[in-house]
Residue, then its C-alpha position, 0 to 999 in steps of 0.5 A: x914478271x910480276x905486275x908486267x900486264x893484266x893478271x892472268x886470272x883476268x885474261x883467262x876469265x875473259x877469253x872463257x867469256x868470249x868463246x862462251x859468247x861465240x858458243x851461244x852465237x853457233x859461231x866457230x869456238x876456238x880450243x884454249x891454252x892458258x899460259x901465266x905461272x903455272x907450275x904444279x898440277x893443281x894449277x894446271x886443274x884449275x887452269x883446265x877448269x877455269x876455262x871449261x870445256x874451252x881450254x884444251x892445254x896448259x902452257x908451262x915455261x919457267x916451271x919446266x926449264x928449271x928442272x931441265x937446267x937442274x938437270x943439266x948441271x948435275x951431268x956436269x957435276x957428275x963430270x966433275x966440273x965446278x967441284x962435283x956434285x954439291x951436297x944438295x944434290x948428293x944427298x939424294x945420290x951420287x949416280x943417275x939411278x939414285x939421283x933421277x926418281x924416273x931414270x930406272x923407268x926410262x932405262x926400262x922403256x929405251x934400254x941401253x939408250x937412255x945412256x945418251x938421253x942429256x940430263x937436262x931432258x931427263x930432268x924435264x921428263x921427271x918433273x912432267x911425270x910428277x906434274x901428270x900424276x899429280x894432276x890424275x890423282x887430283x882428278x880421281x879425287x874430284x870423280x873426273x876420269x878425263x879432263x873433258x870432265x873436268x869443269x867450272x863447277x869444280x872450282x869456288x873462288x875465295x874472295x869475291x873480287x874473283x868471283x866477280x872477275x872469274x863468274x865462279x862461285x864465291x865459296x860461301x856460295x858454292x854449292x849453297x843450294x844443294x847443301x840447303x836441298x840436303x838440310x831442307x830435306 
């Protein structure tokens, strides 16, 4: 996947300039949703910040399909098929209570229908919550209650290519100004 096309960091940064461009213009600024490796909640604030106020969604693939064929596997394995559970997984438990963190929260919530939800789904549902609370938790810590809050200003970037390529401030520069206003008194 790696080296297939113009790097994603490149893309995003282009598609900001272009609908800040249709902004400054009073022309019609499509919502964004950026795509291209994303796979934990940082990633995902910083993709929501790269492209603020324009990027409306994050786009995740590969980062969700392995949790669900995870999932998949250990209902087959629980089944008995291929040997059982191995012990990378037993380790954790040997049931759907112990093994799925958000099982009990799910059974709350559906009752006794849960018992038909594939594991597979259950295994992207774990993964989404832990990217979600991650992601609030990131946000609480950066004092943004709402992702319409969160924007460019809460990214630097660390080298200067990116900078030059994103507009984001190189980190040696990143708040330089308030930081002298706050020694300068």
């Amino acid at each position: 996947m790696c080296e297939w096309g113009v790097p994603a960091i490149y893309l995003h940064s282009m598609a900001y300039e272009l609908c800040k461009r249709l902004e400054e213009k009073g022309k019609w600024v499509p919502d964004l949703a950026f795509a291209g490796g994303f796979s934990s909640e940082d990633h995902v604030f910083k993709a929501i910040a790269l492209g603020a106020p324009y990027t409306k969604a994050v786009c995740m693939g590969r980062a969700l399909m392995i949790p669900g064929m995870v999932g998949k596997n250990i209902e087959r394995w629980m089944k008995g098929e291929d040997g059982g559970l191995p012990k990378t997984v037993s380790k954790y438990g040997t049931t759907k209570e112990e093994i799925f963190v958000c099982y009990e929260e799910l059974k709350m919530q559906y009752g006794k229908d849960v018992e038909k939800f594939p594991l597979g789904a259950i295994g992207v549902y774990s993964a989404s919550e832990k990217i979600r609370v991650g992601l609030q938790q990131l946000m609480a810590g950066a004092r943004k209650w709402r992702t319409d809050l969160v924007s460019r200003k809460d990214l630097f970037s660390l080298t200067e290519e990116c900078s030059k390529v994103t507009g984001i401030p190189y980190v040696m520069d990143s708040y330089q100004e308030e930081a002298y206003k706050i020694i300068d008194g």
